[in-house]
N, CA, C and O atoms as a Tinker XYZ file with bonds, in Angstrom:
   276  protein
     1  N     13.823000 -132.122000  202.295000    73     2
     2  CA    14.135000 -132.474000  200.931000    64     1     3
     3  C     13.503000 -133.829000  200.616000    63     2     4     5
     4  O     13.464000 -134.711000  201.473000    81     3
     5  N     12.881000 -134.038000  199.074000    73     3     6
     6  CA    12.183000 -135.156000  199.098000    64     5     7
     7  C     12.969000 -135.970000  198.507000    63     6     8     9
     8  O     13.759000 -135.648000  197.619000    81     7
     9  N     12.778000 -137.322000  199.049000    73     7    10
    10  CA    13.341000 -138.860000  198.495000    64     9    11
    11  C     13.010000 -139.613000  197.831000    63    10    12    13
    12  O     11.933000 -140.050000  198.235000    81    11
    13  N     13.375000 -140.149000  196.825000    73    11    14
    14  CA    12.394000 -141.253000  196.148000    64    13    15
    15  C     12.278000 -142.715000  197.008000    63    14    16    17
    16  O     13.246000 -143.021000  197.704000    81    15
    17  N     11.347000 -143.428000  196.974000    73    15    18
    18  CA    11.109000 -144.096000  197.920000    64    17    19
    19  C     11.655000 -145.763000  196.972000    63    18    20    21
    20  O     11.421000 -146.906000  197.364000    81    19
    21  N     12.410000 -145.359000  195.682000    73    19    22
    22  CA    12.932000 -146.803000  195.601000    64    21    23
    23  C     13.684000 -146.042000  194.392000    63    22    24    25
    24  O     13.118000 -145.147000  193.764000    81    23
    25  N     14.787000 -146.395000  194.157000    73    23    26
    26  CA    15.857000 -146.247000  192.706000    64    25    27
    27  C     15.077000 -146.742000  191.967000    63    26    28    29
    28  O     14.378000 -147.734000  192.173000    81    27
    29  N     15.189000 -145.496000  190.210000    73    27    30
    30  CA    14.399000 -146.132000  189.334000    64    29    31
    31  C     16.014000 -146.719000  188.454000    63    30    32    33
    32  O     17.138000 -146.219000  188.492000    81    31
    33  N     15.680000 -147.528000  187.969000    73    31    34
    34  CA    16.898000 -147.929000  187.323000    64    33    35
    35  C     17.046000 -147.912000  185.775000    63    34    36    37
    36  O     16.057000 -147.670000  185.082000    81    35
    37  N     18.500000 -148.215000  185.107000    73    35    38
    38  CA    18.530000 -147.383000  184.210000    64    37    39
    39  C     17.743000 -148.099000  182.878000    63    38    40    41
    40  O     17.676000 -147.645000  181.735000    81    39
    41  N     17.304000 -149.072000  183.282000    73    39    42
    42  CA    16.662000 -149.246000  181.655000    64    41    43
    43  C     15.281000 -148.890000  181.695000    63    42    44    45
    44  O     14.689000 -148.726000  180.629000    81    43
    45  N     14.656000 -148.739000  182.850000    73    43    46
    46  CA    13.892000 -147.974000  183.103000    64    45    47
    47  C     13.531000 -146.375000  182.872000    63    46    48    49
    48  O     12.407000 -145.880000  182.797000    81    47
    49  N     14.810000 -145.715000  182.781000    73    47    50
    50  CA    14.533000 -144.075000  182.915000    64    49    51
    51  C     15.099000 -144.232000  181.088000    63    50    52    53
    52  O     14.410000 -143.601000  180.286000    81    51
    53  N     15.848000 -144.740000  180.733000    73    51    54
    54  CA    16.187000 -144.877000  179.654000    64    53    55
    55  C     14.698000 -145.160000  178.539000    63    54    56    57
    56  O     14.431000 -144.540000  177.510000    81    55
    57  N     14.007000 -146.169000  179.108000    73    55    58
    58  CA    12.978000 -146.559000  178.488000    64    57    59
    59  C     11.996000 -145.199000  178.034000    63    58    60    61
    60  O     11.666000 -144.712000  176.952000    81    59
    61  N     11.642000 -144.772000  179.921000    73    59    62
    62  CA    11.056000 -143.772000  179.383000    64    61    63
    63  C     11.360000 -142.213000  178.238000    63    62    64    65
    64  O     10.547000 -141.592000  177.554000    81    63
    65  N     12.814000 -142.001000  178.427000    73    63    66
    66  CA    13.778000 -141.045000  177.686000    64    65    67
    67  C     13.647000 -141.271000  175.725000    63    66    68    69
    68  O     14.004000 -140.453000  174.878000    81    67
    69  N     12.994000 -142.713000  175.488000    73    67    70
    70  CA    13.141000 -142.752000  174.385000    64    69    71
    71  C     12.489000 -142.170000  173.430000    63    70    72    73
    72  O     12.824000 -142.100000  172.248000    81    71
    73  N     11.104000 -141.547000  174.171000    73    71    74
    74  CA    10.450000 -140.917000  172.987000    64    73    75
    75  C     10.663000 -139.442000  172.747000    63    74    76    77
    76  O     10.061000 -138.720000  171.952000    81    75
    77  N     11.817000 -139.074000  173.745000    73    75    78
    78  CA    12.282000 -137.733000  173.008000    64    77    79
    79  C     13.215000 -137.691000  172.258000    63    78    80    81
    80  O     14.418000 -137.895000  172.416000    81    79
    81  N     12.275000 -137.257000  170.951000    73    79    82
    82  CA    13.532000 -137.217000  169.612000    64    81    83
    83  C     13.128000 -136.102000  169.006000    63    82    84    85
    84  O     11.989000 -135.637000  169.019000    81    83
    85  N     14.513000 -135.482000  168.227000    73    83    86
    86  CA    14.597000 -134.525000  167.450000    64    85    87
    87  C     13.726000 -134.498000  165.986000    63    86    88    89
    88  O     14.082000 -135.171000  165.019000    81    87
    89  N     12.688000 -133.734000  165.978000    73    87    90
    90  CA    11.771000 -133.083000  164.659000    64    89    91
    91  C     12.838000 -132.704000  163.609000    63    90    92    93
    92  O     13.681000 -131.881000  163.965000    81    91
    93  N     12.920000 -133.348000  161.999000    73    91    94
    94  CA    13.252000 -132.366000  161.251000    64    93    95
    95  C     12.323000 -130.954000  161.179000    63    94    96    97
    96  O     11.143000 -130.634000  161.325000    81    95
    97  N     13.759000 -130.246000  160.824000    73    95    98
    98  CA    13.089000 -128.751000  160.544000    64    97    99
    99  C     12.476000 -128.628000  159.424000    63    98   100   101
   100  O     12.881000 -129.325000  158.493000    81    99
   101  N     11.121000 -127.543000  159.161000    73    99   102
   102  CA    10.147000 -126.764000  158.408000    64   101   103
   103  C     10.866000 -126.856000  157.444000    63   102   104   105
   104  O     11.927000 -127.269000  157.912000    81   103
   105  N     11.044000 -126.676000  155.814000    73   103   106
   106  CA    11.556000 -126.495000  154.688000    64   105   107
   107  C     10.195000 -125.792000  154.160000    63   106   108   109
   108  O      9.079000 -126.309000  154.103000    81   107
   109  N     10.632000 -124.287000  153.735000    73   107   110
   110  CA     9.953000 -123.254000  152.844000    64   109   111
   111  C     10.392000 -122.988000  151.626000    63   110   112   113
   112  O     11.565000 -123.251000  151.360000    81   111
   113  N      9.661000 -122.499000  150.792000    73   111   114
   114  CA    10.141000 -122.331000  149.180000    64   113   115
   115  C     10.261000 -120.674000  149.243000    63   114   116   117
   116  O      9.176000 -120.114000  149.395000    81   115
   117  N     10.990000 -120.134000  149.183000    73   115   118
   118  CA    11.074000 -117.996000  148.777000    64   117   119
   119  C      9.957000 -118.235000  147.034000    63   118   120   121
   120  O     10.272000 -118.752000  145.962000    81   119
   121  N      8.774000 -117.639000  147.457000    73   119   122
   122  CA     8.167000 -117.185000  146.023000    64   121   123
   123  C      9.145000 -116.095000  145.330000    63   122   124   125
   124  O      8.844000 -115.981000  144.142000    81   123
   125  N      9.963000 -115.461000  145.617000    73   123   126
   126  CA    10.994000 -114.689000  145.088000    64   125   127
   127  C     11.989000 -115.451000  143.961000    63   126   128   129
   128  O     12.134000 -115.560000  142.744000    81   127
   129  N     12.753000 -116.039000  145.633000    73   127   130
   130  CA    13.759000 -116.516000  144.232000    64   129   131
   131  C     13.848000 -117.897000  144.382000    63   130   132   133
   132  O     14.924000 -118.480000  144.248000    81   131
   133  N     12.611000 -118.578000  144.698000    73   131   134
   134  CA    12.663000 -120.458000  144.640000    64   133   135
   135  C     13.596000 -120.776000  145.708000    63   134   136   137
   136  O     13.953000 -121.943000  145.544000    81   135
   137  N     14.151000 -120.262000  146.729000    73   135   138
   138  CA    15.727000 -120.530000  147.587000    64   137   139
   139  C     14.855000 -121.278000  148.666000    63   138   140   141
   140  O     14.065000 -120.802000  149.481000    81   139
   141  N     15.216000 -122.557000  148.445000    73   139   142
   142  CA    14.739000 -123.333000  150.052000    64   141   143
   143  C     15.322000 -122.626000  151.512000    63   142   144   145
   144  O     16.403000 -122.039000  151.565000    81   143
   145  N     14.229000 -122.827000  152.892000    73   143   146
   146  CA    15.182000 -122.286000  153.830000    64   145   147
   147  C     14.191000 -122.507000  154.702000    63   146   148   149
   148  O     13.181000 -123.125000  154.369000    81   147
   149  N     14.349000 -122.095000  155.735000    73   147   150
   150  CA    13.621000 -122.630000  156.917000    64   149   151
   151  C     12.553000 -121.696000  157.453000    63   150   152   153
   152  O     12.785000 -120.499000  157.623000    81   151
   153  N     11.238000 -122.322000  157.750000    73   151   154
   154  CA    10.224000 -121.531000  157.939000    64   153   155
   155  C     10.818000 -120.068000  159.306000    63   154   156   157
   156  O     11.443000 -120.622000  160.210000    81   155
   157  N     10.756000 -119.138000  159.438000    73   155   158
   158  CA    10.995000 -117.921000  160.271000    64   157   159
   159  C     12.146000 -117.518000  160.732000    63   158   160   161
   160  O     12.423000 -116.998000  161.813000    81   159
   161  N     13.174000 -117.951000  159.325000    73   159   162
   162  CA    14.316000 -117.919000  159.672000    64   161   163
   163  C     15.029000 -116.757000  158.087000    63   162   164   165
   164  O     14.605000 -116.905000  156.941000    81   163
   165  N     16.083000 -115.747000  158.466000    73   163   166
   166  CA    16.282000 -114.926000  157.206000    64   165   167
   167  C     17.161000 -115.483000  156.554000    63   166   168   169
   168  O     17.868000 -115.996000  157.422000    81   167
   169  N     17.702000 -115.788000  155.322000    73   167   170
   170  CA    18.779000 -116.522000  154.777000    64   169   171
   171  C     19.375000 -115.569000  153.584000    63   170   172   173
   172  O     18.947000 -114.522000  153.097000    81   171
   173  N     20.367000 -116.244000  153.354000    73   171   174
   174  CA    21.146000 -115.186000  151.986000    64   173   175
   175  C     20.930000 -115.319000  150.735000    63   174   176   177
   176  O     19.859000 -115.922000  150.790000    81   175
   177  N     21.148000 -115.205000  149.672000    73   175   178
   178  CA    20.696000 -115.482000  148.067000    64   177   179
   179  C     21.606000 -114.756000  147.118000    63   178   180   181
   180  O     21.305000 -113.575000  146.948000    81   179
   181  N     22.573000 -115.169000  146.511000    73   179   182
   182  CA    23.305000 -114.141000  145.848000    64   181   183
   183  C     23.702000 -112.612000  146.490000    63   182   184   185
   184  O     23.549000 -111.494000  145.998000    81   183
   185  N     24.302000 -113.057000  147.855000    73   183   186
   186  CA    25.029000 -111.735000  147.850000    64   185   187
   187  C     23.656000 -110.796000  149.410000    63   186   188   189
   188  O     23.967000 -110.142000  150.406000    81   187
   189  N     22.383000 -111.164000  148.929000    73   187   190
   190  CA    21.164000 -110.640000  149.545000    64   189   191
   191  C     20.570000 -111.115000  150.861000    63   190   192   193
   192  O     19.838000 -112.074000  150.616000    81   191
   193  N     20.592000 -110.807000  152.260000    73   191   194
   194  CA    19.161000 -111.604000  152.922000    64   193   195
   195  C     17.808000 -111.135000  152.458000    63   194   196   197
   196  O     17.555000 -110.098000  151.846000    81   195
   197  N     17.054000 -111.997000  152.821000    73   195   198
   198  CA    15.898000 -112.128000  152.651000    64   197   199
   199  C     15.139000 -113.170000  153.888000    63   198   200   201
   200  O     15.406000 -114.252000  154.412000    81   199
   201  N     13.712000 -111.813000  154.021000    73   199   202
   202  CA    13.076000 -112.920000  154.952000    64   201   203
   203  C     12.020000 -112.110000  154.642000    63   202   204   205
   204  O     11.983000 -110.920000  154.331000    81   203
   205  N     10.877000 -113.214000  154.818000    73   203   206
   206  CA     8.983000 -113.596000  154.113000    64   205   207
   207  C      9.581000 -112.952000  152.712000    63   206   208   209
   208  O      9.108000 -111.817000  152.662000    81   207
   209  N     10.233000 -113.130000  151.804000    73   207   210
   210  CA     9.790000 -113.081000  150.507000    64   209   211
   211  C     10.587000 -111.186000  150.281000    63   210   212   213
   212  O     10.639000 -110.710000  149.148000    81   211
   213  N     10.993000 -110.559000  151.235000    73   211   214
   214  CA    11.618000 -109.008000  151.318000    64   213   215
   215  C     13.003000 -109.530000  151.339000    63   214   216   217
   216  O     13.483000 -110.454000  151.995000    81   215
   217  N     13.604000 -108.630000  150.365000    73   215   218
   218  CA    14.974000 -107.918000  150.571000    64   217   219
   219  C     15.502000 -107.409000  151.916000    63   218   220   221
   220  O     15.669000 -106.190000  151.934000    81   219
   221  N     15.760000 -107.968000  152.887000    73   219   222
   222  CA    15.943000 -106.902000  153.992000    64   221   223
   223  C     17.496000 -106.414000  154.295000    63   222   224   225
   224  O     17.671000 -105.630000  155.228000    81   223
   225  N     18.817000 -106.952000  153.380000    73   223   226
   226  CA    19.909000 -106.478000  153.780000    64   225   227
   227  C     20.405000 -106.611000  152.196000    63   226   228   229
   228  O     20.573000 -107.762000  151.795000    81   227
   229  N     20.620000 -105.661000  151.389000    73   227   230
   230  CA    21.126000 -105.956000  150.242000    64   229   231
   231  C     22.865000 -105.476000  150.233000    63   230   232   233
   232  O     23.444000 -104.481000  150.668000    81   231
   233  N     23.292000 -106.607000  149.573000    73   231   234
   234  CA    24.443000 -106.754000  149.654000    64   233   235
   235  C     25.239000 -105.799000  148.366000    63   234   236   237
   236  O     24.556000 -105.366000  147.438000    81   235
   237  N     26.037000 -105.660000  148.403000    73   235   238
   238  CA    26.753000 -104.740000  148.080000    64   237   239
   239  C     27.877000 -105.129000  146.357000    63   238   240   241
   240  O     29.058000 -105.398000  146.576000    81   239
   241  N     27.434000 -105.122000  144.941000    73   239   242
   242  CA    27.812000 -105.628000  143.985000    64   241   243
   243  C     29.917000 -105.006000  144.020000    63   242   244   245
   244  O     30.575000 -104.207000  144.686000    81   243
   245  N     30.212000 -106.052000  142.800000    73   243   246
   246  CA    31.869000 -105.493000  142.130000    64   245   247
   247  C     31.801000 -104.126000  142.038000    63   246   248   249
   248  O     32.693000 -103.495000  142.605000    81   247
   249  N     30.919000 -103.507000  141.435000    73   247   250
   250  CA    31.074000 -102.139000  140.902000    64   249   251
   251  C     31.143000 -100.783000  142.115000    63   250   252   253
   252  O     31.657000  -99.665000  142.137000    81   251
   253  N     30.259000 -101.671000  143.117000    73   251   254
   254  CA    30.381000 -100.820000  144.376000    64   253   255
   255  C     31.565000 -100.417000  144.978000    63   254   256   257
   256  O     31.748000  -99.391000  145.634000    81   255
   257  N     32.551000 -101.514000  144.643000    73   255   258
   258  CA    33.951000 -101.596000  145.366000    64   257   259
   259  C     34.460000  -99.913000  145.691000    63   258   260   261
   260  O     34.184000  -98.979000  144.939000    81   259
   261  N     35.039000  -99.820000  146.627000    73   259   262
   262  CA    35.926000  -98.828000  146.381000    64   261   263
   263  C     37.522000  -99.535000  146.334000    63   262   264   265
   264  O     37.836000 -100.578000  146.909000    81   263
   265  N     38.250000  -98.842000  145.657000    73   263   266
   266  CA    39.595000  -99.394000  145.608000    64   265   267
   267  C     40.421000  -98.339000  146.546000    63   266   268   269
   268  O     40.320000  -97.132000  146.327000    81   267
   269  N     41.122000  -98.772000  147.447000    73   267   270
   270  CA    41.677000  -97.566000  148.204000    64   269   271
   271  C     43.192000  -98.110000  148.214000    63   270   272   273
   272  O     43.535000  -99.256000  148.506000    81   271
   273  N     44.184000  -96.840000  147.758000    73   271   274
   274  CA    45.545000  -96.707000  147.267000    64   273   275
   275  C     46.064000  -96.914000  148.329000    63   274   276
   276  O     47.291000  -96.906000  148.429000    81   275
């Protein structure tokens, strides 16, 4: 098993640790319905998902309801 041949210490590993930082995320516009959202990601819109600019789960209006007694 290998050893390090001297303790790195902590303001040292710290130092180096600092340049990993978190990217804000992509912000896309839907040519559909203007709805900001994140580049390759599906999001909702009134009721709808949508992803690249498609309808892919349409949601279900009032009138659809069934009322059950």
């Amino acid at each position: 098993m290998a050893h390090p041949k001297s303790r790195i210490s902590k303001q040292r590993k710290r130092k180096r640790r600092t340049h990993y930082k978190a990217t804000s995320p992509q912000i896309a516009t839907c040519p559909n319905t203007g709805e900001a959202h994140q580049f390759h990601r599906a999001f909702w819109y009134e009721g709808n998902m949508y992803y690249k600019g498609k309808m892919v789960i349409k949601g279900f209006d009032e009138e659809d309801e069934v009322e059950i007694d």
